[in-house]
Backbone bond lengths (Angstrom), bond angles and torsions (degrees), N, CA, C in turn:
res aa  C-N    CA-C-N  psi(-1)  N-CA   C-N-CA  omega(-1)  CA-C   N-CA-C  phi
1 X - - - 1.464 - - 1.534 110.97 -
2 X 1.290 125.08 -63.85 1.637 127.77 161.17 1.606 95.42 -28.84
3 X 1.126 134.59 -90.10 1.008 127.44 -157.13 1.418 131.19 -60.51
4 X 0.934 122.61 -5.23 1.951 135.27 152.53 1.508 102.10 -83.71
5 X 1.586 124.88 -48.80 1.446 100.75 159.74 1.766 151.63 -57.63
6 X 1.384 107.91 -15.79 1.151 143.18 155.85 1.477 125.46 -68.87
7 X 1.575 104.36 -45.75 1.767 100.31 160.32 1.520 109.09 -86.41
8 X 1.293 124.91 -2.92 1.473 113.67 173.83 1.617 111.53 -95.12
9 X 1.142 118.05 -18.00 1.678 138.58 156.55 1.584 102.55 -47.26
10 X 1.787 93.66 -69.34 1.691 84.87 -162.70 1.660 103.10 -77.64
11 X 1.292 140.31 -2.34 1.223 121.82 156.51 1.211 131.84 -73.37
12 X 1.391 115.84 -21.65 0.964 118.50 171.28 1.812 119.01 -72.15
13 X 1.299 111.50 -41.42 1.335 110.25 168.80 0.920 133.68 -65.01
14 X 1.321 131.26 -7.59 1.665 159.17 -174.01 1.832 100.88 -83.38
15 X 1.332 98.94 -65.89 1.554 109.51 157.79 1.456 107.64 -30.59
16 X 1.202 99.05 -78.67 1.766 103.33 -157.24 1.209 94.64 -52.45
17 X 1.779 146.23 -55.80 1.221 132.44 -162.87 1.591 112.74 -51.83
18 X 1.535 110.68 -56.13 1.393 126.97 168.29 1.112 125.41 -38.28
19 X 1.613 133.78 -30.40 1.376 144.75 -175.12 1.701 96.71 -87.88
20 X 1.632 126.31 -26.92 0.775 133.52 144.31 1.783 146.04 -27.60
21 X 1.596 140.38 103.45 1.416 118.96 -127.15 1.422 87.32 -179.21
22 X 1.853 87.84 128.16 1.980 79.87 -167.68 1.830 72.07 -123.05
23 X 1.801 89.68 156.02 1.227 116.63 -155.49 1.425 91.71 -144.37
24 X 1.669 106.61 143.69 2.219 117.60 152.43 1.186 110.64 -93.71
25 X 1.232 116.41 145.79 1.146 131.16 162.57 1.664 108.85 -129.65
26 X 1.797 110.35 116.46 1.014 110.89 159.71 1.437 105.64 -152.57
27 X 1.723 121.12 156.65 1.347 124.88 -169.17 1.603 96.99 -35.27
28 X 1.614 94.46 147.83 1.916 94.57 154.47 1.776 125.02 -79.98
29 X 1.263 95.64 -18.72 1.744 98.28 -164.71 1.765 80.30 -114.37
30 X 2.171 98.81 125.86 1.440 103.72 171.24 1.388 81.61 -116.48
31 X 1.909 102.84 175.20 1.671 111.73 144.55 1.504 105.19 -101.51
32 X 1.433 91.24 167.03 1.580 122.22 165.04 1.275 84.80 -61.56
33 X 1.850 102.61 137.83 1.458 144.87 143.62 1.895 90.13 58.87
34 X 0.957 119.24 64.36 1.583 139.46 142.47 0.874 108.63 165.40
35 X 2.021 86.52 150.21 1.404 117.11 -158.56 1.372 135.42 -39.06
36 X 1.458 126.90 126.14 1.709 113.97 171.77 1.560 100.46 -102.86
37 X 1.067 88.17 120.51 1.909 107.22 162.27 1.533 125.12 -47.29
38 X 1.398 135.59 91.49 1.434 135.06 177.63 1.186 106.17 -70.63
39 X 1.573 138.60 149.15 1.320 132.22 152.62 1.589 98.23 -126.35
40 X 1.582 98.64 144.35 1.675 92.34 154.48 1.437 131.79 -138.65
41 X 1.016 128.99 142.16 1.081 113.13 -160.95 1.934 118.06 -134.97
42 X 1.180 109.72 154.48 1.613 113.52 -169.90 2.047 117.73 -107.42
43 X 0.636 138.86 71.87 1.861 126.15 151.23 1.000 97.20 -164.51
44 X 2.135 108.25 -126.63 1.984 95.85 -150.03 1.767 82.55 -114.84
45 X 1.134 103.54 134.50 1.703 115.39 -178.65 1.791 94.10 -69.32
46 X 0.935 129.68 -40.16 1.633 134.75 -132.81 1.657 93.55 -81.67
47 X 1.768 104.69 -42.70 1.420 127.40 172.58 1.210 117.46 -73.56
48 X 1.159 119.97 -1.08 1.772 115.28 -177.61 2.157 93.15 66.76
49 X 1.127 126.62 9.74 1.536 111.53 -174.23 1.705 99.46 -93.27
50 X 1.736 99.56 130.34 1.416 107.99 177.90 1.239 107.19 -125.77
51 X 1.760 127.25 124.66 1.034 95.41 -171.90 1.945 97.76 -89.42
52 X 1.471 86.68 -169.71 1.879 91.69 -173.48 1.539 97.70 -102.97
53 X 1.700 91.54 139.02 2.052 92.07 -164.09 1.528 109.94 -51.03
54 X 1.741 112.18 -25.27 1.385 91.46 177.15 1.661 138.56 -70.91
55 X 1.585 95.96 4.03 1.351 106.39 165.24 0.711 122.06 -126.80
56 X 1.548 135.10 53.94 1.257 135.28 136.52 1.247 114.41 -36.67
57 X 1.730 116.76 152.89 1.503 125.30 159.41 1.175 125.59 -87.20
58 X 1.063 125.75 156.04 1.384 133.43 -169.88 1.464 116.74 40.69
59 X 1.418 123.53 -127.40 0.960 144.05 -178.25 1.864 126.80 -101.48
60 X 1.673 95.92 19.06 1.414 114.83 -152.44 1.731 86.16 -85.98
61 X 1.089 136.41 -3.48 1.883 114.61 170.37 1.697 104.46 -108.63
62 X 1.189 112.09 38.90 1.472 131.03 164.89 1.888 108.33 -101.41
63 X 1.540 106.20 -1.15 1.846 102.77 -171.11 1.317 91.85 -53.70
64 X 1.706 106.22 148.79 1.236 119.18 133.16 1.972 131.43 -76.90
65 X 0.978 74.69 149.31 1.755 81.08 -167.49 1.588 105.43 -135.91
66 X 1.595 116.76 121.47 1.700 117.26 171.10 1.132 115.07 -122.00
67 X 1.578 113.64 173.61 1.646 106.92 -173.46 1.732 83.10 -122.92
68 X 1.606 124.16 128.21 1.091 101.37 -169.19 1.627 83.55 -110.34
69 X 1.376 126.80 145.80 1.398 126.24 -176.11 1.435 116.09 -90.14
70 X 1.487 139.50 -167.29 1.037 144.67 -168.58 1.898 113.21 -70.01
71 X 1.504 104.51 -52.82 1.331 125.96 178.67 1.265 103.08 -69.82
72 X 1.697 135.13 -20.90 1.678 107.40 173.13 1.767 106.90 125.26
73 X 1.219 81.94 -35.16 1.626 97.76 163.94 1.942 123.76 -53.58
74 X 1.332 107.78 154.18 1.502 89.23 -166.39 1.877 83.07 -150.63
75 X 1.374 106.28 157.80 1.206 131.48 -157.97 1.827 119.54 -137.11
76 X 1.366 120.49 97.12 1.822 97.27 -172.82 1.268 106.04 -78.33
77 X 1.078 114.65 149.24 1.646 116.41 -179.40 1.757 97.31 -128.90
78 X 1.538 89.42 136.07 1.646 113.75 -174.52 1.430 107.86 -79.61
79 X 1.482 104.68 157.83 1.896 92.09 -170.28 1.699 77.13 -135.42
80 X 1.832 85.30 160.79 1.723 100.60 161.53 1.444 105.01 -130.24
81 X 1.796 102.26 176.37 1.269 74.49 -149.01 2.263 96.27 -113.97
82 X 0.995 117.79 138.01 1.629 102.19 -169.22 1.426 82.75 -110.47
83 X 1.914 94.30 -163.51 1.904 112.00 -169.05 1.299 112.98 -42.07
84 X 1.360 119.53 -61.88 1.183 135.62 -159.81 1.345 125.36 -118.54
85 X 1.068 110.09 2.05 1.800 116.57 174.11 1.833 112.73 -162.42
86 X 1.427 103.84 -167.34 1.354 101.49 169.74 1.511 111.48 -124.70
87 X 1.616 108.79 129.65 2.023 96.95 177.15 1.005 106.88 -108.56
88 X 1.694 135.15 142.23 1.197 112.73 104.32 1.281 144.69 -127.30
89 X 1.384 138.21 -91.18 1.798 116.52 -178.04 1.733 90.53 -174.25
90 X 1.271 100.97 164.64 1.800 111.84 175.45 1.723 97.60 -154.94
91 X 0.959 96.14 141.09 1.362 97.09 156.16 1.696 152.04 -98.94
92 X 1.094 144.85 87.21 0.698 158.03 169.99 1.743 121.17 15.96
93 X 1.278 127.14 91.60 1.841 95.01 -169.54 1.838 97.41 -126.20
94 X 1.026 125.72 3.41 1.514 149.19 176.86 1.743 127.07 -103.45
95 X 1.397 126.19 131.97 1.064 102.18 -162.40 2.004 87.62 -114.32
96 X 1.065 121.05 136.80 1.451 149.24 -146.59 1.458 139.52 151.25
97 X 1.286 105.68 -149.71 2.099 100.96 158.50 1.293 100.74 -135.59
98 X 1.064 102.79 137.63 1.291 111.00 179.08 2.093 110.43 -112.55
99 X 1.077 119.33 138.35 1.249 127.61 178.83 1.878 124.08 -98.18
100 X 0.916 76.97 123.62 2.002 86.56 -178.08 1.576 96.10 -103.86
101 X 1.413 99.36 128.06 1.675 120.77 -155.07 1.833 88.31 -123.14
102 X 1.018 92.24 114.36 1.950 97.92 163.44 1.608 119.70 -100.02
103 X 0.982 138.83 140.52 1.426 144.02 -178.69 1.783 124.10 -132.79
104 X 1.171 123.91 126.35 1.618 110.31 168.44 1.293 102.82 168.53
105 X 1.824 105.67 132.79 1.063 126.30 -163.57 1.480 92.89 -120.35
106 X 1.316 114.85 95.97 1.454 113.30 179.40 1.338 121.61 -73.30
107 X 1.445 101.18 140.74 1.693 111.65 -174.69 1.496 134.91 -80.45
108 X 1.246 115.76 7.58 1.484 101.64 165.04 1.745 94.35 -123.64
109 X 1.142 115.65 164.67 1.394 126.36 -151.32 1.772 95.75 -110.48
110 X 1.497 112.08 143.56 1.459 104.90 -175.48 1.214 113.15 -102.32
111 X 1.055 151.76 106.61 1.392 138.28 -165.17 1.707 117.40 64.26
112 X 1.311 127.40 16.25 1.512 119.98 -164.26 0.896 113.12 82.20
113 X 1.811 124.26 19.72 1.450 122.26 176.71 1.773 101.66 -107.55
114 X 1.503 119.09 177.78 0.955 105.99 170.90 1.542 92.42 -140.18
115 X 1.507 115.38 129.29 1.652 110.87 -177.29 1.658 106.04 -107.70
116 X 0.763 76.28 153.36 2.021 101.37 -179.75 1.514 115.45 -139.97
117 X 1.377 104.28 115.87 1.223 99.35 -172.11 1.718 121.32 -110.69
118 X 1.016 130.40 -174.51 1.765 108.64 -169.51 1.758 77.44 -171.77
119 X 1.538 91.35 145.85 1.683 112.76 157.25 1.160 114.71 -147.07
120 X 1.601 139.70 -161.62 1.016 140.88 -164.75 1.508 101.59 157.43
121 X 1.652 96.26 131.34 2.107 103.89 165.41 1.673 95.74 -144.67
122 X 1.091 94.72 156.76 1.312 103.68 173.10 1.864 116.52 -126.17
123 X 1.572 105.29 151.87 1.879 96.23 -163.30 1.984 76.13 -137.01
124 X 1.345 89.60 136.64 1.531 110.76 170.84 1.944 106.16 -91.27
125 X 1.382 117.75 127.54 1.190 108.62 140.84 1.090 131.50 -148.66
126 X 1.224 116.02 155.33 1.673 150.17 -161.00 1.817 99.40 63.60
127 X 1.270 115.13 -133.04 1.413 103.38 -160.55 1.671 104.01 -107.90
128 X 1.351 108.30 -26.38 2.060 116.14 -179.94 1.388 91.42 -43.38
129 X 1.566 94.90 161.20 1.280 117.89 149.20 1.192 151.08 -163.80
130 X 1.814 83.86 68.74 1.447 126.35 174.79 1.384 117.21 -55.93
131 X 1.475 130.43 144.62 1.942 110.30 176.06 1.610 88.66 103.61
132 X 0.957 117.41 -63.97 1.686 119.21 -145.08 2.132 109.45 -61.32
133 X 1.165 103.40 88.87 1.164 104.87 178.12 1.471 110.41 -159.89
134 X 1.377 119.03 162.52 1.300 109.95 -158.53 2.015 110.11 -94.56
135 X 1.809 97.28 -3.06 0.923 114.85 170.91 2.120 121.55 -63.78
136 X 1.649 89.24 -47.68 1.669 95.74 176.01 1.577 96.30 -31.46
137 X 0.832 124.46 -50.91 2.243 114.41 -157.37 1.254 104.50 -95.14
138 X 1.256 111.52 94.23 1.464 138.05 -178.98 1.530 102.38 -63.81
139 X 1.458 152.21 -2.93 1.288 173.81 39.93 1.651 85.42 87.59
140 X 1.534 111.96 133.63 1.227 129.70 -174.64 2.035 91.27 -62.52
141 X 1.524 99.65 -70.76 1.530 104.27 -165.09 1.478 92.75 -104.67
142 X 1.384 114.35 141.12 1.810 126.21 -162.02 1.485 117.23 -139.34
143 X 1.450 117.44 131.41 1.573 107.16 176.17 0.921 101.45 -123.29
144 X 1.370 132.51 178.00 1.282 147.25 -161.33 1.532 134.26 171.91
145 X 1.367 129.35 105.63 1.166 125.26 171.29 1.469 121.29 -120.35
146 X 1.699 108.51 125.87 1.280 91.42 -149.99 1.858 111.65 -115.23
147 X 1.470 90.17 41.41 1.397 101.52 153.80 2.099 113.41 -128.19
148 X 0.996 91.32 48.62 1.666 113.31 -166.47 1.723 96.08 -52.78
149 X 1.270 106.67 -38.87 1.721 99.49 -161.83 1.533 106.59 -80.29
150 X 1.142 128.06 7.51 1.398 139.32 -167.14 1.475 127.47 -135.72
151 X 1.214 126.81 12.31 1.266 139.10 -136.75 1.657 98.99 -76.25
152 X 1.299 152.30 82.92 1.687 134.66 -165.17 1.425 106.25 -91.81
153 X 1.357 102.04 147.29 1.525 104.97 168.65 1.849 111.72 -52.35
154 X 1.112 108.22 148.58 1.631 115.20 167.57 1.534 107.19 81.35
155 X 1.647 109.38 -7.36 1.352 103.53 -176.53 1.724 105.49 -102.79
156 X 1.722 103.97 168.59 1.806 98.87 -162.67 1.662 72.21 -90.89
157 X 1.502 82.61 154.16 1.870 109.01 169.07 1.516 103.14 -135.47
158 X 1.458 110.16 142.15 1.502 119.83 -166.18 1.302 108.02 -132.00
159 X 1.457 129.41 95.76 1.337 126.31 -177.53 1.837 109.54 -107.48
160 X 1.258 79.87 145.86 2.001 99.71 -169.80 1.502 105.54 -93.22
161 X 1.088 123.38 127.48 1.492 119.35 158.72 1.490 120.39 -131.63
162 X 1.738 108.58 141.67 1.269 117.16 -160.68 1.736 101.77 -117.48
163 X 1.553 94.18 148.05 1.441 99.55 176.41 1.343 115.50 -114.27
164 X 1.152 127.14 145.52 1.697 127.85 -173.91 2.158 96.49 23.15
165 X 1.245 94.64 53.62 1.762 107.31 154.93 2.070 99.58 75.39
166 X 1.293 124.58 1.31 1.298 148.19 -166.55 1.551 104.92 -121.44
167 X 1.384 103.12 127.21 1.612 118.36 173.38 2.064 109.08 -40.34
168 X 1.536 108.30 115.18 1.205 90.37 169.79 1.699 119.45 -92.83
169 X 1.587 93.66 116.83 1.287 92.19 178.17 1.431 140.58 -101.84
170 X 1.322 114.95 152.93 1.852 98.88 -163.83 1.368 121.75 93.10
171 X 1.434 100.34 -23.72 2.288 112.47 -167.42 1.701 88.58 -71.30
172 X 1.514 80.90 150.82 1.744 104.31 175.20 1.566 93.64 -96.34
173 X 1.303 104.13 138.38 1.353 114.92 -169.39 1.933 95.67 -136.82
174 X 1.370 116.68 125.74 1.603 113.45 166.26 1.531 102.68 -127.15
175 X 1.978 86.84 156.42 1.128 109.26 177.94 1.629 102.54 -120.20
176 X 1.730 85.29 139.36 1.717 97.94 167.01 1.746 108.30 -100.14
177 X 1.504 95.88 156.57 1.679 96.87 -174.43 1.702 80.70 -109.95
178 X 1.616 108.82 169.30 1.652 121.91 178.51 1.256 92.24 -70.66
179 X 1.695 138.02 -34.69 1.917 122.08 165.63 1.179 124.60 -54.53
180 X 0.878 136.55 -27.27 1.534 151.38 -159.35 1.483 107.07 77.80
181 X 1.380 114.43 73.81 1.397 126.15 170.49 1.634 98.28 -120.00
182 X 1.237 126.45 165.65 1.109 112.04 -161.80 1.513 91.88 -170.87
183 X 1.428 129.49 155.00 1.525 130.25 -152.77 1.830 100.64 -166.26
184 X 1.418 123.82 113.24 1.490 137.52 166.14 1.893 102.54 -70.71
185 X 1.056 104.38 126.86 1.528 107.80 158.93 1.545 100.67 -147.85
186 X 1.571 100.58 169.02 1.288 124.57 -157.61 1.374 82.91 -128.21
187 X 2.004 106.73 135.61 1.576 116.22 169.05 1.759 107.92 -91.43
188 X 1.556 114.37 128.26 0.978 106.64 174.74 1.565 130.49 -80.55
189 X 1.244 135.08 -125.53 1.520 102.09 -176.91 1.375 119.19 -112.21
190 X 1.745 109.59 32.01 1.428 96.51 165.76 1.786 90.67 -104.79
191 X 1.176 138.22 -22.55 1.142 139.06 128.47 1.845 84.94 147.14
192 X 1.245 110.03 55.97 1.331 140.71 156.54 1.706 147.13 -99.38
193 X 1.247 105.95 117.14 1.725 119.99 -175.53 1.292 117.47 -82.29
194 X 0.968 159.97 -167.49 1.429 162.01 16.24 1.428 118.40 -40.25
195 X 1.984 86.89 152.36 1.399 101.15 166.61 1.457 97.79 -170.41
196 X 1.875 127.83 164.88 1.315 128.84 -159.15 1.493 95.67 -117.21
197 X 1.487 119.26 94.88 1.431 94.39 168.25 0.944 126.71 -63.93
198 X 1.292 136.38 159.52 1.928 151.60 -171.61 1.344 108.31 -123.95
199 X 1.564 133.58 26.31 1.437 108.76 -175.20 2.383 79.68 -170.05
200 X 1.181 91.03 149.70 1.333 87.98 171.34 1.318 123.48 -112.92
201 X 1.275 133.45 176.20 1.887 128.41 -152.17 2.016 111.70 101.83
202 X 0.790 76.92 -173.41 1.936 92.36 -168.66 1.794 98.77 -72.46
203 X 1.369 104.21 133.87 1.686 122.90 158.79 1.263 107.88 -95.73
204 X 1.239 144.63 173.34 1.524 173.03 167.23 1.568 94.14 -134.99
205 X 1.337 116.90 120.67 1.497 132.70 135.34 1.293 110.36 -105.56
206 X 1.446 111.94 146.54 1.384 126.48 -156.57 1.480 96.83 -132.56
207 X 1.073 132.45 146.73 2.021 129.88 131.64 1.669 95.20 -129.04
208 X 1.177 88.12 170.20 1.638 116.64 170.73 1.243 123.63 -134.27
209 X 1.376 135.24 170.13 1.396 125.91 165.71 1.473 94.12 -173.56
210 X 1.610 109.67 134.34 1.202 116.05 177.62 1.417 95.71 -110.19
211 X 1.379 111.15 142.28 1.683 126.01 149.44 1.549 119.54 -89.15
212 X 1.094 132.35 134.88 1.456 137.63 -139.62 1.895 88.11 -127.01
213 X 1.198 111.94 2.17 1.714 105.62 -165.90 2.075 96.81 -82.61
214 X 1.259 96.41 134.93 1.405 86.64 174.22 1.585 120.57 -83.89
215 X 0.926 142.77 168.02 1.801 126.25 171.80 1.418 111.02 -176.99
216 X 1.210 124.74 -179.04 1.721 118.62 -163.46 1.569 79.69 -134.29
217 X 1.806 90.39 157.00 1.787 105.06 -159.03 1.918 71.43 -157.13
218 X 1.245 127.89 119.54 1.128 137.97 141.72 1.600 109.83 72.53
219 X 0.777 117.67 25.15 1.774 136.08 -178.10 1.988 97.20 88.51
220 X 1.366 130.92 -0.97 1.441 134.84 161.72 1.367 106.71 -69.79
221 X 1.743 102.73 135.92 1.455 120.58 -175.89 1.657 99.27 -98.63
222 X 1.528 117.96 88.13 1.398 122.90 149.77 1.554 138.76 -15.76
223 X 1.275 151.92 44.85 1.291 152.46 -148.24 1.877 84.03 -70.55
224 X 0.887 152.34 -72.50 1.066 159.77 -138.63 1.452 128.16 -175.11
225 X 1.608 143.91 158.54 0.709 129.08 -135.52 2.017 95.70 -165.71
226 X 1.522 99.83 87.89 1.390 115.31 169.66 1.565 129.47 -63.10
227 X 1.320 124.40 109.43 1.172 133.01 179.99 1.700 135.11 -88.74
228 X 1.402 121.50 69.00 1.549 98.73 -160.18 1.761 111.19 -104.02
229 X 1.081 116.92 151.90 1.632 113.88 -177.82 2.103 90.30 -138.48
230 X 1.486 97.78 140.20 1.174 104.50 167.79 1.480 122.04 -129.49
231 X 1.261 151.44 163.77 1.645 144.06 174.22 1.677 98.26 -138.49
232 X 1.016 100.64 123.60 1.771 108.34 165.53 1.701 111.77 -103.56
233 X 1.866 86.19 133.41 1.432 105.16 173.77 1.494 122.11 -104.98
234 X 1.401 108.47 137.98 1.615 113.78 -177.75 1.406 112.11 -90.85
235 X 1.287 133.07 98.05 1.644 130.17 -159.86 2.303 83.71 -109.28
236 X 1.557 74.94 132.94 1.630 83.61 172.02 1.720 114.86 -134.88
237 X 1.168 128.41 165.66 1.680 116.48 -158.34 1.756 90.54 -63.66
């Protein structure tokens, strides 16, 4: 009996880490040649739970983070670290969208899992719209909506997500609302969602994808290998 309660413990905590999903948030619309503000941030958006950067796990405030610009070019940008997240900023010198690409495959393993985490935002500037493809985010698992700088309440929004650089198709993809309303959809086969938000403030789109291959990483026995990528949308009336 202990011991079915103990594997129902550690499943359950496995969950909770997994429901777990670090995300940027920064305006979509920058200008040319001043600063755009990056934020990033780590726990469950849906819950309002943030954790505080000084408790991150493992090795997870080691992400890399780039600003990739209109022309293709890409930029690492250094973060510091405040209460509740990590910032930092790029500047703008191209007029297009430019994409902020998050990356990190954290190093100690949770249960025999191995997590990898991925984000992505995108910032429009001036009126081009050069950059804007779902290709810019070279990012294993990728989202994308590519009317990001405009998003209105009541209007349909259609975000694309790509897998190893390929439409993921079939993936369950959810959205959190800033209430904690929250919505499952399935990408069909260009590996595309819709849905109408009804309320204005920040979305979370999410996918996941687990790899089930077992394999050894540094004398660590791999059971599997969790994939999550998220993109936040700014919906305004």
């Amino acid at each position: 009996m202990k011991k079915v309660v103990l594997v129902l413990l550690m499943l359950c905590t496995c969950q909770l880490m997994w429901a777990h999903a670090i995300w940027i948030e920064t305006q979509p619309v920058g200008q040319k040649n001043k600063a755009q503000e990056v934020k990033v941030f780590f726990g469950e958006y849906a819950d309002k739970d943030i954790t505080p950067a000084a408790q991150w796990f493992s090795d997870l405030k080691n992400f890399k983070i780039v600003a990739i610009a209109p022309d293709g070019s890409s930029t690492t940008l250094a973060t510091a670290m405040a209460s509740d997240h990590y910032k930092t900023s790029f500047t703008p010198t191209q007029d297009g969208v430019y994409t902020i690409s998050l990356e990190h495959p954290v190093k100690d393993l949770y249960h025999g899992t191995k997590l990898y985490y991925f984000s992505s935002a995108t910032v429009k500037v001036g009126s081009g719209d050069k950059g804007n493809a779902p290709t810019a985010n070279k990012n294993l698992l990728s989202l994308l909506h590519k009317d990001a700088a405009s998003v209105k309440k009541g209007g349909e929004v259609k975000v694309r997500a790509l897998f190893e650089g390929k439409p993921a198709k079939h993936k369950e993809i959810k959205v959190f609302a800033p209430n904690g309303w929250s919505k499952t959809l399935w990408a069909n086969e260009a590996g595309e969602v819709s849905f109408i938000p009804l309320w204005e403030g920040k979305y979370q789109v999410e996918i996941a994808h687990t790899d089930n291959t077992a394999k050894e990483e540094n004398g660590n026995k791999i059971e599997k290998t969790f994939n999550a990528a998220t993109y936040m949308l700014f919906v305004t009336e």
